[in-house]
N, C-alpha and C positions, 0 to 999 in steps of 0.2 A: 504494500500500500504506500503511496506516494505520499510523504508528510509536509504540509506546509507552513509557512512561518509570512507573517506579514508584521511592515515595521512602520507606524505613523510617523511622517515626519521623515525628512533625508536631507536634515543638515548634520552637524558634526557627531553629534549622539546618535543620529541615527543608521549613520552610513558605518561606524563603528560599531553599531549593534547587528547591521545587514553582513559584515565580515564573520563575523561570531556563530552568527546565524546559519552561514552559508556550511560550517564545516557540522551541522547537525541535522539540518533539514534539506529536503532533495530540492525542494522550491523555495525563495525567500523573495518577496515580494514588497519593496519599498513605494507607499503612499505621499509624494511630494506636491505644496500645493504650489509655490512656485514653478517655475524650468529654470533648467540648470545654465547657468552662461556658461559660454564655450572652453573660456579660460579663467585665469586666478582675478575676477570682477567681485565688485559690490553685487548685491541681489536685495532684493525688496522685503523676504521674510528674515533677512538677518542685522538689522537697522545694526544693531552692535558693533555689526564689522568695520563700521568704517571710525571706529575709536581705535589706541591702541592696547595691542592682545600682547598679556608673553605666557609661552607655554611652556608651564615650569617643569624642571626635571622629572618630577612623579609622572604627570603624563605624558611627557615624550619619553619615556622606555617604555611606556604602556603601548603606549600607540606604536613605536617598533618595535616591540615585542608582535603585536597583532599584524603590523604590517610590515616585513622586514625590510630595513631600508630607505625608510619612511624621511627619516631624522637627515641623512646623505642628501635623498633629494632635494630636501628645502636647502639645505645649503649649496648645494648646488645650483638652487635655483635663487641664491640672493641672500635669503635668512642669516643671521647673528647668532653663532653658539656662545654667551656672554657667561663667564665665570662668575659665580659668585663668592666672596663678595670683590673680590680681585679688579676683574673690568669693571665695575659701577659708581656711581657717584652716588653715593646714596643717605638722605636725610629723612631718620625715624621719627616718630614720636619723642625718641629719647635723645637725637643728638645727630650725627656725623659717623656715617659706619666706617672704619679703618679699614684700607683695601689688603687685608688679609689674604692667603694664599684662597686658592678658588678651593673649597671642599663641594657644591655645588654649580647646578645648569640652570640659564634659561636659555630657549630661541626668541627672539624677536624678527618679525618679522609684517608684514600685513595679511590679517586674517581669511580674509579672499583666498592668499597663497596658501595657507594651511590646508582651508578647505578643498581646494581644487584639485592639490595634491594626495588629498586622503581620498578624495572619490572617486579619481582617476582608477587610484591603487584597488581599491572594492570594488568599482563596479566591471573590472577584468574579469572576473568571477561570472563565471556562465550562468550559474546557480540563480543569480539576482537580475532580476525582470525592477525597473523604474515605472510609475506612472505618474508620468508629471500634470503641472493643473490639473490637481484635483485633490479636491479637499473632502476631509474626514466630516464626517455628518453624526457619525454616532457609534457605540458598539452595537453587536449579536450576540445573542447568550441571554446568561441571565445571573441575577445578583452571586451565582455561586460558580458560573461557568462561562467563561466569552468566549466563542466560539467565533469571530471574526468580527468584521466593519463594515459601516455603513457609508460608502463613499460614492464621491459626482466628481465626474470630470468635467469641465469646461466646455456646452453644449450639449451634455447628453445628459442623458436621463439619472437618475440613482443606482446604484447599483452595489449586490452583497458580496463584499470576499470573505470565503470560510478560509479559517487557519487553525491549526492545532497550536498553536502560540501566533498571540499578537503584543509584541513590544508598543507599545504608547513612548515615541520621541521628540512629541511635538510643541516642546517648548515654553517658554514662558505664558504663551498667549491658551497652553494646553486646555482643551475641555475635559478631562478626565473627572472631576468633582462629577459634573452633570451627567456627562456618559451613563459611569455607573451608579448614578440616582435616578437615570432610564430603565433601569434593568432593576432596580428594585433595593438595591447596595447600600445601609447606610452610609449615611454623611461621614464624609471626609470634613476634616478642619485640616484649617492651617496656620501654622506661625508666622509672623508678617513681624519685619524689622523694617521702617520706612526712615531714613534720615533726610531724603526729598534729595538725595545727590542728582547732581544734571552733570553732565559731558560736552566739553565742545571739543573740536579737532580739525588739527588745519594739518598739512602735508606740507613740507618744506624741502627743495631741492639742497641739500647738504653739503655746505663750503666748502668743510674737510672732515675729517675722520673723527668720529670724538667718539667716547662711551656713554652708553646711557643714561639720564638720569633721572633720578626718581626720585621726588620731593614728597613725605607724606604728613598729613596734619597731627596734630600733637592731638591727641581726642580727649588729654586731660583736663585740657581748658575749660571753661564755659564759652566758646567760641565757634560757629559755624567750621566746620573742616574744610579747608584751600587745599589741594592737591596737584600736585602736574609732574608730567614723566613726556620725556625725551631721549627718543628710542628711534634706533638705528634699524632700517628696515631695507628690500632690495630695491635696486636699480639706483641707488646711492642717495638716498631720500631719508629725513628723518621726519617719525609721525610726533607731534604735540600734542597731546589732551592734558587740558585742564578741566578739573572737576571739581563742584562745591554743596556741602549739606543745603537742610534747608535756610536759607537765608544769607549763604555766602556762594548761591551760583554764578557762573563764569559767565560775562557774555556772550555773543555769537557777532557782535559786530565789530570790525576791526580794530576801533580804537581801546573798547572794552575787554577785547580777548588780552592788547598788547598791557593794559594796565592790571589786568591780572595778575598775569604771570610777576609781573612785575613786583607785585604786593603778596603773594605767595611767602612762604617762611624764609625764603631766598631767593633773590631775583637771577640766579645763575641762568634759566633756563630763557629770562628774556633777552640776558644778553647776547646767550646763542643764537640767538632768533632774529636780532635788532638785522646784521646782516645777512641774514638767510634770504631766499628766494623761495615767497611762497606758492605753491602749484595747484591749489585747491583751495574753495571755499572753507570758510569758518561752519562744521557742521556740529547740531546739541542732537541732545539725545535726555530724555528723560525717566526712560521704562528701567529702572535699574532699580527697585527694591527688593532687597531679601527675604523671600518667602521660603517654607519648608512642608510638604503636605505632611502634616502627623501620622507616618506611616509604620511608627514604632510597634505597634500589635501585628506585623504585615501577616506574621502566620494564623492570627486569629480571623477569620471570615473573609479572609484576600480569594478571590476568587480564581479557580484556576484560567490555566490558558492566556494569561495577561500579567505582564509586567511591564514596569512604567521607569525612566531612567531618565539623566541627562536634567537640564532646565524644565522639565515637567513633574518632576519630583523636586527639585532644590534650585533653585535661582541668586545667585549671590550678586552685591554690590561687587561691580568689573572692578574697582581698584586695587582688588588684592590678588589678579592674575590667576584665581583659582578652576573656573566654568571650564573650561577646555579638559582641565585634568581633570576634576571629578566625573565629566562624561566620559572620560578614557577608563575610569575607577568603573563606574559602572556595567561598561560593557565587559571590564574584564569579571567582576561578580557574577556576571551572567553567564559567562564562557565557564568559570569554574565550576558552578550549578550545574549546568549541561553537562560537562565531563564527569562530575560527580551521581548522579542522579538520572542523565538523559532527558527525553525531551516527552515524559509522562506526567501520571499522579504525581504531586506534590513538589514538583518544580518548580512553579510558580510561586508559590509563600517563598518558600527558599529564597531564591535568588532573589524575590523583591527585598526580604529581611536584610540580604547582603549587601544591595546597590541601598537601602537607608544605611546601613550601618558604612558603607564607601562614603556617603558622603557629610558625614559629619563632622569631623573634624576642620573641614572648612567651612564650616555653619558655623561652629564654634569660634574660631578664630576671626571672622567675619563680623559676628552679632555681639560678639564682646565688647569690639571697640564700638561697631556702628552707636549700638543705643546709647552712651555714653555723649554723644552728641546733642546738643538747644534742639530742642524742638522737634527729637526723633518720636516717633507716630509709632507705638509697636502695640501688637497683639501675640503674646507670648507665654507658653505656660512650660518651656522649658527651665529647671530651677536652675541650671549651669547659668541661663542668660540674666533672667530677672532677679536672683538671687544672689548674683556676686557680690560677696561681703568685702571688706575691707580686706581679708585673709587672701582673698586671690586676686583683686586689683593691685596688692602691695607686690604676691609674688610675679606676676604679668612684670610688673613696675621692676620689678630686681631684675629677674630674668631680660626684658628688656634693658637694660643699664648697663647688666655685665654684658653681654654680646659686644658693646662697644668697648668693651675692653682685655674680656678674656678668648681667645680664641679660639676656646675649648665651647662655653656657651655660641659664640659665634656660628659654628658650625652646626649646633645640633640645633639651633634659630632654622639654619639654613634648610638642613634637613626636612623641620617641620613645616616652614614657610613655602617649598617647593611638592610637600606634599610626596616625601620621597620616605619619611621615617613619619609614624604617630605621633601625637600632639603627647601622650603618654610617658615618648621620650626624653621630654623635658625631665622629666624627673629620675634621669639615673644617674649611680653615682658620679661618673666622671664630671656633669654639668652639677650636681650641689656639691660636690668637692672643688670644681672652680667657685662656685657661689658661693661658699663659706672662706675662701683665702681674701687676705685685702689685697684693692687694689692698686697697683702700680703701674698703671698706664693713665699719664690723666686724657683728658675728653676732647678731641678735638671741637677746635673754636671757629671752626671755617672746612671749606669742601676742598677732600683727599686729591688736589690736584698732581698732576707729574710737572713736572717741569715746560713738558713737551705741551700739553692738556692746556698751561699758565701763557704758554705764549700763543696756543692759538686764540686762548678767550682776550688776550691782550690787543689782538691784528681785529677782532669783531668790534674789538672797541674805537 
């Protein structure tokens, strides 16, 4: 009997879960409501892309792991493999990060290029059939069983595909709540962290060579958070987003975006700018709140046949570079489910329970700082988030402080920051054996330049 698998959604979660797919089911069937451009472009369901993306260490071995080879061709194709903390210029909450030997990855690059290159690589796979323009209308089944989706293509009529698994990867804007309250499934809740951040992004043709940088707000404050990162992407271009909570958003018109950056915790990033050559409008973006569906009980009453992954289970605020790896997190939860269990009975709990439990840790690291911001909007019954006592703001607070000066914390920052080691890690001995020694390194008072880095920002000026 021919088994099939259909996957809502065929952007980055989705095309990652149609790989996954492909080495268990004879058919895999991706539901896109867009069409694909032809190459590494913008597209209209993915407004995010055109901010900047970096895909940190954890998910680029995931993703070559899944895709071998993956990592090679972005750089081949342009991309930045950027050391951490080595190549960056980087200002935390806590200060001036010391450019320490790299123990850590990111890629930067433009998100169009990720995607284009990931889908190229998946949809080589015989196995996976695309139908583009055409949008998901609803599930089949019922509150205990989904048996496939209710979908239209663009002119034609409605139409049923059955599957013995259907992935839901359709994103932020996902209907999964309503779906399965068609079918009779209780209510889903969810966790909502809104700090009202906005994005804007301009594209700049690149003088000379510089490294990244990443400016981030102090969320200790009572102060709207200012953020902006300048980041090194291909055909010799660097992307600018500046981002601000609610009540410190960035403009979108030119003289507003330039005063930004400006007034940001350090103007380094306008004075890169000042002689840049911009190639692109000033673009915002607003849909960036962190939600989480309360999928914690997933093996209590999760129906079979259906599991849901990527941005349609967990949505994170884009300034902590995390969305890309937790969808790579997810699909590998999925694959390990499959190989463990097969593509039967009780699959489905399973592997939902696993892509909740993938993407935690950067819900955690995310909604910690976010709420701590004027005027964050949350709905929350998480006690990690709403509950942080004075006991773990102080250790957040140490542990950030020592990074800036133990090299030993530095790393395993790194580690958990790129979503390559558990947030867990923090606490083992070698990091509260640096925590407990004093320190002897004092704080840098200004940004880790080279000498080389000093005299180009010097020629801008």
């Amino acid at each position: 009997m021919t088994t099939k698998a259909l996957v809502l959604g065929g952007g980055l979660a989705g095309t990652l879960a149609a790989r996954v797919l492909s080495a268990h089911f004879d058919t895999v069937t991706v539901v896109e409501r867009d069409r694909y451009p032809q190459g590494p472009q913008l597209r209209r369901g993915v407004p995010q892309a055109q901010h900047g993306h970096l895909l940190m260490a954890g998910g680029a071995t995931i993703i070559d792991h899944l895709l071998p080879g993956t990592v090679d061709r972005l750089l081949e194709l342009g991309a930045h493999r950027i050391g951490l903390p080595e190549d960056t210029v980087s200002l935390t909450a806590y200060g001036w990060v010391p450019r320490f030997p790299a123990t850590g990855y990111m890629i930067t690059c433009g998100r169009p290029l990720i995607d284009w290159v990931v889908r190229e690589h998946v949809l080589r796979e015989r196995r996976i059939t695309v139908l583009e323009d055409t949008t998901v209308l609803g599930l089949c089944g019922g509150a205990g069983q989904v048996t496939g989706a209710r979908v239209q293509t663009a002119g034609a009529p409605e139409t049923r595909l059955e599957a013995d698994l259907v992935v839901n990867a359709t994103g932020r804007a996902s209907g999964l709540r309503r779906w399965l309250a068609e079918l009779g499934a209780p209510p889903i809740a969810e966790d909502i962290v809104d700090t009202g951040i906005a994005y804007a992004t301009r594209i700049y043709r690149a003088p000379r060579r510089f490294p990244p940088v990443v400016l981030y707000a102090d969320h200790r404050v009572a102060l709207p958070g200012r953020n902006g990162a300048l980041l090194p992407i291909e055909d010799g271009r660097w992307i600018v987003t500046l981002s601000g909570t609610r009540g410190g958003e960035p403009p979108t018109d030119e003289e507003g975006f330039l005063d930004f950056a400006r007034n940001i915790r350090h103007p380094l990033i306008s004075e890169l700018i000042a002689a840049a050559e911009p190639i692109t409008p000033i673009r915002g973006t607003r849909s960036t709140v962190n939600r989480r569906l309360r999928l914690d009980g997933a093996a209590d009453g999760w129906p079979e046949g259906l599991v849901a992954l990527g941005d349609a289970v967990a949505a994170f605020n884009p300034v902590y570079g995390h969305g890309m790896s937790t969808a790579a997190r997810g699909a590998l939860a999925l694959d390990a489910n499959l190989r463990r269990l097969g593509p039967g009975p009780g699959l489905a709990p399973a592997a939902q329970r696993a892509v909740v439990a993938a993407v935690d840790d950067a819900w955690v690291l995310a909604t910690q700082q976010d709420i701590c911001y004027p005027e964050c909007r949350y709905d929350v019954v998480d006690p990690r988030i709403v509950n942080r006592g004075a006991s773990g703001r102080n250790l957040m607070d140490l542990v950030g402080l020592a990074a800036l000066r133990e090299p030993v914390v530095s790393a395993a920052t790194i580690r958990v920051n790129t979503l390559s080691a558990p947030l867990t890690s923090l606490e083992g001995a070698d990091v509260v054996a640096a925590l407990r020694r004093p320190a002897d390194r004092p704080l840098l008072t200004g940004p880790p330049l080279t000498d080389e880095e000093r005299a180009i920002l010097a020629a801008h000026g």
